[in-house]
N, C-alpha and C positions, 0 to 999 in steps of 0.2 A: 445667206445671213442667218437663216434658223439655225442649219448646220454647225454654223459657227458657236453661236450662241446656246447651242447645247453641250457641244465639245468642251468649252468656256465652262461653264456650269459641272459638269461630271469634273473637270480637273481641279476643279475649287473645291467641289466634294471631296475628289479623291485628298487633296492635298491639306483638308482644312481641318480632316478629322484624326487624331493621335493616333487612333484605333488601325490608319492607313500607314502611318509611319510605323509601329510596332508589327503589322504582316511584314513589312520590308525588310525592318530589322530581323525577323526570324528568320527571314530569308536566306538575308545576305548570311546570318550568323551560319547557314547551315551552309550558303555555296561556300564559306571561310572554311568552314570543318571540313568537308568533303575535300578543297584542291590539300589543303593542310596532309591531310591522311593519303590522298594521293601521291603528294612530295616524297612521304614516309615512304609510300610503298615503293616508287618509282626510284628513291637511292639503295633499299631493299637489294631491291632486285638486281641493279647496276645501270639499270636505265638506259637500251642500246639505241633508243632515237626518240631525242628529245621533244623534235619536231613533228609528231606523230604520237607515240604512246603515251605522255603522259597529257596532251590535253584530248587525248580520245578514251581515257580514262573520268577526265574531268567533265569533258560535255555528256557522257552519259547520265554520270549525276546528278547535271543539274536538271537533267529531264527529269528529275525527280522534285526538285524543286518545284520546278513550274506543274507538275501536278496537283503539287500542295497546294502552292502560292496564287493558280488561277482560279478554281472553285472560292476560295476566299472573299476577289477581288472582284467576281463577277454577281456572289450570290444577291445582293444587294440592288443590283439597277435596275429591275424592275418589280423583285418581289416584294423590296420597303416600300416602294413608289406605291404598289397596289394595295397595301395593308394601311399605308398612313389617308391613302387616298385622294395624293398627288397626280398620280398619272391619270384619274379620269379627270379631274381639274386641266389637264394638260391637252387630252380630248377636246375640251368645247374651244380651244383656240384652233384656227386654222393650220395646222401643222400635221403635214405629212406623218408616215411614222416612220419612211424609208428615213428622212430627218434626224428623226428621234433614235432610231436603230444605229445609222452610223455615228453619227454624234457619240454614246455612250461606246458603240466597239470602237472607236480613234481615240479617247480616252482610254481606256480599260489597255489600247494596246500603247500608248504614250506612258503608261506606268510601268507595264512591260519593260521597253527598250529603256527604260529611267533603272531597272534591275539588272539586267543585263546590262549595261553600260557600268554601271560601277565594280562589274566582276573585271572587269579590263584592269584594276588596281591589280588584280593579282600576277597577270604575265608584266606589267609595269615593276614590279617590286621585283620579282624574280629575274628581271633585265639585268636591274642595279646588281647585281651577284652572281649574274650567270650571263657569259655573251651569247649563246648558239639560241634565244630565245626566235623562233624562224616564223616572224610576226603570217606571214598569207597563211600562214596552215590555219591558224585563227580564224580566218576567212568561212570558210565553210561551217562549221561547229557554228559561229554565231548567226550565219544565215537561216542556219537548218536551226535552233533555239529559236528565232523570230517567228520563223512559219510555224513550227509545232505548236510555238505558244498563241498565236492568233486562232488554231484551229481550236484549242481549248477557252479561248474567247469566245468563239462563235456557240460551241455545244452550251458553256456555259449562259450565254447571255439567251439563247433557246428555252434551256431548262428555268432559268429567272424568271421566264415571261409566263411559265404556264403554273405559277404557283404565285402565292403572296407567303411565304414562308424563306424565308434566308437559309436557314439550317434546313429546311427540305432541299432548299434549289443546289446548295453547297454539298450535300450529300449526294443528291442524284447527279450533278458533276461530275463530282471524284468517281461515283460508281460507275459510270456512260466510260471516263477516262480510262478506269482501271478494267473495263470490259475491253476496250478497243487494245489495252498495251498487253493482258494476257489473254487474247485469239492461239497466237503458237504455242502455246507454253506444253500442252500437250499434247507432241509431238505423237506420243505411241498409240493413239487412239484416231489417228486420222490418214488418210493415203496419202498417198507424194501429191496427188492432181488438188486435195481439200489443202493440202500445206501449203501448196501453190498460190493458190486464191488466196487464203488468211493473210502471207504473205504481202499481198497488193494491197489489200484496205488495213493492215494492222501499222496503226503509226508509229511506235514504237520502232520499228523495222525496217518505214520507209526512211529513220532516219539515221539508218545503219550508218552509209557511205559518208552524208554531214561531218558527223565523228569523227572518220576518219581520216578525213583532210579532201574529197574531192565533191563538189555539185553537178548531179545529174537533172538534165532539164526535165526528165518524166517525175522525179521528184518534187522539182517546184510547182509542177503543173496540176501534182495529184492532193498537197497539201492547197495550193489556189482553188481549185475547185472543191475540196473539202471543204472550207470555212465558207465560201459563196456557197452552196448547198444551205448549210447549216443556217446561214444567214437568210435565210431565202425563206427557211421553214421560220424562221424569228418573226422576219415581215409579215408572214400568214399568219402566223399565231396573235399579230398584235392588231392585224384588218377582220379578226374573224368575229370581232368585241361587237362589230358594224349588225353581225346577224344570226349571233349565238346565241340559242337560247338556254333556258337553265333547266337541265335535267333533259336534256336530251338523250345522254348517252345510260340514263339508267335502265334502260332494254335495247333490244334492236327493233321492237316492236314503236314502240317511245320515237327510237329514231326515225322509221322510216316514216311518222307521222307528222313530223316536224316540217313547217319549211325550208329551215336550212341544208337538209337533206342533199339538195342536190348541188349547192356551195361546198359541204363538201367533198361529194362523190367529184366534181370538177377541180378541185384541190387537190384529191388522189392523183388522181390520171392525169395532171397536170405535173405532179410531180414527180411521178414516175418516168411520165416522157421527157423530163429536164435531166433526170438521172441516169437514162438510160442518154441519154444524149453527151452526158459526161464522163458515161463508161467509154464509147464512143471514140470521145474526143481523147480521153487517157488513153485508149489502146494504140490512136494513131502516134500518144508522143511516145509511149514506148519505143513504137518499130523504129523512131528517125530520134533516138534520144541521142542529145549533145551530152558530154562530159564536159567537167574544168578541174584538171589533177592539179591544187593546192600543195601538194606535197614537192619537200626538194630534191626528192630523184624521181619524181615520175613515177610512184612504184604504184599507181594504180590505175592508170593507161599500159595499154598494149605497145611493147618495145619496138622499134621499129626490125627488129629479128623476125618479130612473129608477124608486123605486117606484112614484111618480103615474103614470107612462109607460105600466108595466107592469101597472099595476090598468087602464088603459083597454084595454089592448089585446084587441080579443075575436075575431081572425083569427090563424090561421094563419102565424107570422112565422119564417123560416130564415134561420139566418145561415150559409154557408158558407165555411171559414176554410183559406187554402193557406200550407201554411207549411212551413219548413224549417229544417234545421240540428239541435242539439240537444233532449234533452226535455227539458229545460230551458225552451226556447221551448213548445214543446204542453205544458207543466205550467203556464206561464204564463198561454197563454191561457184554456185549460178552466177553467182556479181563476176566472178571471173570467166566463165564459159559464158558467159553472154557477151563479154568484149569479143571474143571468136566468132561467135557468129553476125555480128554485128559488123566483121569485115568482109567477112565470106560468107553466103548462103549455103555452100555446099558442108560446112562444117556444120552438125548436129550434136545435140547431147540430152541424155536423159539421167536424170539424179535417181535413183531405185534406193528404201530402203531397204541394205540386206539381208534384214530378221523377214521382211514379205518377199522375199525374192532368193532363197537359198540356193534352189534349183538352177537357175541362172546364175548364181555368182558360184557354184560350185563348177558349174560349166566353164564361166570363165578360169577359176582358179585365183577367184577375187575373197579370200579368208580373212580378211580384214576392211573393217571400217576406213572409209577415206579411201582404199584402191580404186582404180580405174582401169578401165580397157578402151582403148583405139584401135578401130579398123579401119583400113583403108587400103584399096586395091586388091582384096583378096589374103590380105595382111593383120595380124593383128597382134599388138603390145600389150601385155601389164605393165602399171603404173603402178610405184608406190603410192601417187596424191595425182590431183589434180589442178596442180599450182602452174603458173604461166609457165616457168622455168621446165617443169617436169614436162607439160603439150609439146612447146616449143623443140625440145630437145629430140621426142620421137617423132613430129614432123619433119624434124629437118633428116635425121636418119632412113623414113621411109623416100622421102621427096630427093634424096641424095645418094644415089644408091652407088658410087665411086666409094673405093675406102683407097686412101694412101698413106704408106707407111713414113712414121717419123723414126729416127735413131738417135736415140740418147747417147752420149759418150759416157762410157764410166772408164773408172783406172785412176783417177785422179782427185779423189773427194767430192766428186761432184754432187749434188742431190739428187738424191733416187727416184724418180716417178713410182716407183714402191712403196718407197717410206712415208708413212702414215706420222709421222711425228711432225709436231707444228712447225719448230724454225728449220728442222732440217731436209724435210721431206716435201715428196712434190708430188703427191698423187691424188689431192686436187687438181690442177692441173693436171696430169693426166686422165681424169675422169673426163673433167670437159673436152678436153682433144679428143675421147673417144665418144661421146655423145656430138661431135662433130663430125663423126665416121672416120677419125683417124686410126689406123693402127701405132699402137705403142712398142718399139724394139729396143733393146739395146748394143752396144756396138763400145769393143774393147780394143783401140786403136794401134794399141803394141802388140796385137796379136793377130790381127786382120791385114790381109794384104791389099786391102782398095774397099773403100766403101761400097755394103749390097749397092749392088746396079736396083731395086726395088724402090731406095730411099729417096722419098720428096722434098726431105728434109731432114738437115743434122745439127742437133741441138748441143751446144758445151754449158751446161748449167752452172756457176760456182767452181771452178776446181780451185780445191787446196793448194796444189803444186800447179808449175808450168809442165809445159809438154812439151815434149821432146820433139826434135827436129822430124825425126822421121813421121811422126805421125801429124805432124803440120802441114810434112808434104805430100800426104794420103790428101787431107781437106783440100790443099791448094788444088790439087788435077781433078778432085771430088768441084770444085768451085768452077776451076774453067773449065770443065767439060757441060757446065749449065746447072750446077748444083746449086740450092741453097745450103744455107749458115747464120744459124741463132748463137752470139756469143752473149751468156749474162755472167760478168765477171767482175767480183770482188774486189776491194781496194787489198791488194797482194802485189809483193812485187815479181813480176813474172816478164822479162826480157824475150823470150820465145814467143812470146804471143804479141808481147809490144813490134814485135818485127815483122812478125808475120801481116797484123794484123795493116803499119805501116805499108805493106805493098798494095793497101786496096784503100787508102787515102782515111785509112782510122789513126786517130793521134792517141796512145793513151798517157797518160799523166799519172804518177806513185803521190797520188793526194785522198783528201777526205772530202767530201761536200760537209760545206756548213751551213744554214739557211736558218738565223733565231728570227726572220718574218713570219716565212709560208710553214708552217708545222700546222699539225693537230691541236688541237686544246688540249691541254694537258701534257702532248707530248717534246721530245726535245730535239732541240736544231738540228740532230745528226739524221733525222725522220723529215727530209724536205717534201714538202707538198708542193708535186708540182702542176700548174695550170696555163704554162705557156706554152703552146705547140704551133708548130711549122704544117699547117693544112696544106700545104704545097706538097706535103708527102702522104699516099695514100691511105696510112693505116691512119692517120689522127685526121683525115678530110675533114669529120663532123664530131670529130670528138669535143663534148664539155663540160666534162667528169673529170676532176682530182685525179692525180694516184702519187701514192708514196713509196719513197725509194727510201728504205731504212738502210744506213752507212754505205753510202753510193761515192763509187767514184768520178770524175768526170771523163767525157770520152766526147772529143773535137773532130771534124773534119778537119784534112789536112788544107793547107792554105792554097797549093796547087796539089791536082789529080796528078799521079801513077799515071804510064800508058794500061791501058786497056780499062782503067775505069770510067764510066760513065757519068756517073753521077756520085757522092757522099754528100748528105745533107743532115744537120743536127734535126729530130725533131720533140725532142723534150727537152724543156729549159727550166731553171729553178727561176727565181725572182730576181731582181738588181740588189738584192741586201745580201743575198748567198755572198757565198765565199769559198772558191777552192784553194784549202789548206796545205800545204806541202810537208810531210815530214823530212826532220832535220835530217836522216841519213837511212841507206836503205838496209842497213843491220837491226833497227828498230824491231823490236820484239814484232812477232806475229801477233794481228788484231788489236794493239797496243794505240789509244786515242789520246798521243799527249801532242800539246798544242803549243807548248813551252817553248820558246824558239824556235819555230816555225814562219815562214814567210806565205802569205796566202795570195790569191790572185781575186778580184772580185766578180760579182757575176753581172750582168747573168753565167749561168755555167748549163754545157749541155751533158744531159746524161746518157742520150742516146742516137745513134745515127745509123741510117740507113744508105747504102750503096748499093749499085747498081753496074755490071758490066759488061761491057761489048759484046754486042752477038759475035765478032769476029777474032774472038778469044782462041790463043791456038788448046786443041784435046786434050794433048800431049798422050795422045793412043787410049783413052779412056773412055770406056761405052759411055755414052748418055746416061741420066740416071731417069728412076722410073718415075717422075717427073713427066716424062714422056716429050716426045718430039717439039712441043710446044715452050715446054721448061728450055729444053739447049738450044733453040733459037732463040728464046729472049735475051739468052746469057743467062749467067748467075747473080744473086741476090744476098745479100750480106747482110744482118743487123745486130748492133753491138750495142748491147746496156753494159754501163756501171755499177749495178749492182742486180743479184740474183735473188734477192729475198722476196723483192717484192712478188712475185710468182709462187711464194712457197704457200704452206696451206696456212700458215697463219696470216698470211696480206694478200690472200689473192681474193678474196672476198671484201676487201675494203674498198670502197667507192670505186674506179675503175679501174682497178689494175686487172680484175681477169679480160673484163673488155681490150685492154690494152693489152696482155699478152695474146688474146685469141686472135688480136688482127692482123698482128705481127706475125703470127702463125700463118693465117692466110694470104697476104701479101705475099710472104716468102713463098708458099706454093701457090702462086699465083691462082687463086680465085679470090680477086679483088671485090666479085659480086658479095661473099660472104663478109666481107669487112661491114660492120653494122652493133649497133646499140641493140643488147641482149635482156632476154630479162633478168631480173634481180627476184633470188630465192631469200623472203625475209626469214626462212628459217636457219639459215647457215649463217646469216649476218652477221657478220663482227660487228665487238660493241665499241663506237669508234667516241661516240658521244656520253660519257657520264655527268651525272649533275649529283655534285657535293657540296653541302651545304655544312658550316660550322654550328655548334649547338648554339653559341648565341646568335647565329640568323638562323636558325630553327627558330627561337624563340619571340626574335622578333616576328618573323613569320607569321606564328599561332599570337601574338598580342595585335600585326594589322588587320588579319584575315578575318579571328572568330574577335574578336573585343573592341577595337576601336573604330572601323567601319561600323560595322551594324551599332554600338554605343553611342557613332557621333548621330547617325540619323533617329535613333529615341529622344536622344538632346532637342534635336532639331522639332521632333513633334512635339516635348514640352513646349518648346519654346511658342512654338507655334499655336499651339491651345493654348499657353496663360495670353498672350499677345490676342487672341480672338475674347477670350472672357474676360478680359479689360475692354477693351473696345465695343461689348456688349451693353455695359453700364455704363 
């Protein structure tokens, strides 16, 4: 009941005095300004993930707020008290002061979560105008605001209690604050081991990952016992009135003559052993820390690639990381090699700043800020970075030590795994096959007399033209002698391939996908997004990622199997709103999208199928391919997309289409183990997500954000102060 009855009392304070609505209003006016100028910056730039950058943009901000807005809101609860001379009045009643103490921090944080709560107007407004608002990212960012801003309750409501001065207590606040958030700032004056430590106690930093869309439990645990600490010393400071005397501490001489002397020599030591018992308890949550990825691809959990990685790995692996500039950058990387070791013990790493460590990074041949070096087995990699993508990719190379050859088909327009140009080239895609340890060949089939016996796989990317009989019937004895076959082929009309492809129960169809449902924001029907797949086939088992097939044809199993096929199954489907469009005749200009009398079929529609054929497929006198033994007794393995773009370097980065071709990759040479969720490099990200805003919802914008929120709540405190000074008389 006291408890109550103080909390009761501080909210009536808080809410009764104008002076409390006007911090608000300054408040809010400035979190208005802040997302406002964000928006700015965040259309700027083009904005490549909505769900992510721009409110981890915005939550840092507002930590700037709450450094303002809590020395404010706190200076007052005990240093008025003490100066008007309320709180020793409050003394001769029976009343705890642990009472009193939380009473005033459950207020002080009830006005908190009342500030925070109304910033929630702005991803609400931004909804009305923008659909990809991707509310759980939310999630963290205001969890991690609640805890920061209690921890600066707690210092603050400490520093209240050892003064009777408002503007003293509000100052030594913000200065205790502004101590704690620049610990790292000078980076060049302290070792890696001291950056380390500032690191763990600087709050600022523990609230890096909040920001950014995920909650770690060593974080909630470390801001929890930060304010319990803090609070702890408040309780002491407010029981100490019991047998303090005045002018003790004006000598040490002074001191040791007093009685209180040993209240508080047992105060020290008491608290030391609480603190040292909370380092303790922090270091345990570190070692067993939970994560919760708020984000919509997972991109800061460990992909399940590099758990596979990591459960194999059973040596001894160091990764040694030279970096520079801010901690910012070493908060960066560690957040990520600490997911590594966190699966694995045997993976280590050490962050070295390069300017203190020349000698060794000149050993390694690490000339650059941000490289890295891995060793393992007697083995060792440079790294351009130390991004999950970049680990992952040399673990699976050393852990993988088979290379097998793929063979591109050229002679026919195909896209080049050379060509470096966005629509038309594919050497993304061949980067990742070779960071897979694949080797990359190419293979000109009007001039070859049989596919290299080497090849584990043979890729037809796009061709411009059909192929010629003869070189269909290199693939076909390439196929039954146990080969595989990647066909990504074009809405083109091409009769040799439709036949060919016919004897192994592929249907294909001279149509267009259309799909004005499943698209991108922004983009157009002939760009279907699709997200229905057939898990009954091994490459999409766990697949639940997106991917985009820009002007995709459709490609069916046949209704009855060919002898000697095994299996054809569709397993990528567009939605029930698709539509495969027919054109009216097949003279139609090359690449030509007219829909003009056109008949279309509806969907769902598949765009891709995978087959699968008898091991008792006759040779027809053709070695086995280097595949190996294993390949030509499974049979051969077939898979045909409708369209070839999506693999190229401008979409193979967009949501999962690399994952989706690399599986398909694998499947086909059968190591099904390697089929798996990869990580995602956010520096190559395509920008799939923009957010445009019209100048008159800019403007509305900047009139809800900085002028009519914060204006209605100044209203609200007139209103509230004439309504009290009437009711006075």
């Amino acid at each position: 009941m006291v408890l109550r009855a103080i909390f009761v009392k501080e909210l009536r304070s808080y809410f009764g005095l104008f002076l409390a609505y006007a911090i608000v209003a300054v408040a809010l006016a400035l979190c208005g300004f802040f997302f406002y100028t964000d928006i700015s910056f965040f259309m700027m730039w083009g904005g490549q993930n909505l769900a992510r950058g721009l409110w981890e943009f915005f939550f840092h901000d507002l930590r700037y707020v709450l450094l303002l807005l809590v020395p404010a809101i706190t200076a007052r609860s005990f240093a008025e008290e003490k100066k008007l001379g309320t709180l020793d009045l409050l003394w001769t009643y029976p009343i705890p002061e642990s009472s009193v103490l939380l009473g005033k921090f459950l207020a002080a944080a009830t006005l908190l979560l009342v500030v925070l709560g109304l910033t929630l107007v702005y991803p609400f407004v931004l909804s009305h105008w923008h659909p990809e608002v991707y509310w759980p990212a939310l999630i963290p960012g205001y969890v991690g605001l609640l805890l920061i801003g209690l921890v600066f309750i707690s210092v603050g409501l400490l520093l209240s209690a050892l003064t009777d001065s408002q503007a003293i207590a509000a100052m030594a606040t913000l200065g205790v604050l502004v101590l704690f958030w620049s610990l790292t700032w000078n980076e060049q004056a302290m070792s890696e081991a001291w950056l380390h430590v500032l690191l763990q106690i600087s709050l600022f930093d523990r609230f890096y990952n909040f920001a950014r869309g995920a909650i770690d439990s060593q974080e909630i645990t470390f801001f929890l016992f930060f304010f319990s600490f803090f609070l702890l010393l408040t309780w002491q400071a407010l029981r100490a009135r019991r047998w303090r005397g005045k002018g003790e501490f004006s000598s040490f001489r002074t001191f040791l003559a007093t009685p209180s002397r040993k209240q508080w020599v047992t105060v020290a030591v008491l608290d030391l052993l609480i603190l040292s018992g909370l380092v303790g308890l922090q270091t345990l949550s570190i070692r067993n820390n939970l994560r919760w990825d708020f984000t919509p691809t997972q991109t800061l959990s460990v992909s399940k690639q590099t758990k596979s990685l990591l459960a194999d790995l059973d040596k001894d692996a160091l990764l040694t990381l030279f970096f520079g500039g801010s901690p910012d950058a070493y908060q960066r990387y560690e957040d990520v090699l600490k997911r590594f070791t966190a699966e694995n013990a045997y993976f280590q790493y050490r962050i070295l700043h390069r300017d203190r460590n020349i000698g060794l990074a000149r050993q390694y041949g690490a000339t650059h800020y941000g490289t890295a070096v891995l060793e393992y087995d007697g083995q060792h990699k440079l790294l351009p970075g130390a991004g999950e993508k970049t680990i992952t990719e040399a673990l699976f190379q050393f852990l993988r030590q088979e290379q097998k050859t793929i063979y591109f088909v050229g002679g026919h327009g195909e896209k080049d795994p050379q060509d470096g140009q966005p629509q038309l080239g594919y050497s993304q895609a061949a980067s990742a096959l070779r960071n897979e340890n694949f080797v990359i060949r190419p293979v000109f089939l009007a001039r070859a007399e049989r596919i290299p016996e080497d090849a584990a796989l043979v890729v037809v990317s796009g061709p411009q033209t059909d192929l010629l009989p003869d070189e269909l019937e290199r693939l076909a004895h390439y196929l039954s002698a146990g080969g595989s076959l990647l066909f990504m082929l074009d809405p083109m009309p091409a009769p040799n391939l439709t036949a060919f492809l016919a004897q192994y129960g592929v249907e294909l169809d001279q149509d267009v996908v259309y799909d004005p449902q499943n698209r991108l924001f922004g983009g157009d029907a002939l760009s279907p997004l699709v997200s229905l797949y057939n898990t009954g086939v091994e490459i999409v088992k766990d697949f639940q990622v997106g991917t985009i097939f820009p002007l995709s044809r459709s490609v069916e199993p046949a209704d009855s199997l060919p002898d000697g096929v095994l299996s054809a199954q569709p397993f990528c489907r567009t939605g029930p709103g698709a539509w495969a469009r027919f054109r009216a005749g097949a003279d139609s200009p090359e690449g030509a999208v007219d829909f003009e009398g056109t008949k279309a079929r509806p969907g769902p529609i598949s765009l891709a199928v995978a087959a699968t054929l008898r091991r008792d497929q006759p040779t027809n006198g053709d070695a086995p391919p280097a595949g190996g033994d294993q390949q030509a007794e499974s049979g051969g393995r077939l898979v045909v997309y409708g369209d070839s773009d999506f693999a190229s370097n401008a979409r193979l980065s967009l949501l999962g289409n690399r994952d989706l071709f690399l599986n398909t990759v694998q499947w086909l040479v059968q190591d099904e183990k390697f089929i798996t969720e990869r990580p995602r490099d956010a520096t190559i990200q395509q920008k799939i997500s923009t957010l445009v805003l019209t100048t008159e919802q800019t403007r509305q914008l900047f009139l809800i954000t900085i002028v009519a929120e914060p204006g209605a709540i100044l209203l609200l405190g007139m209103l509230v102060s004439i309504y009290r000074r009437r009711h006075r008389r």
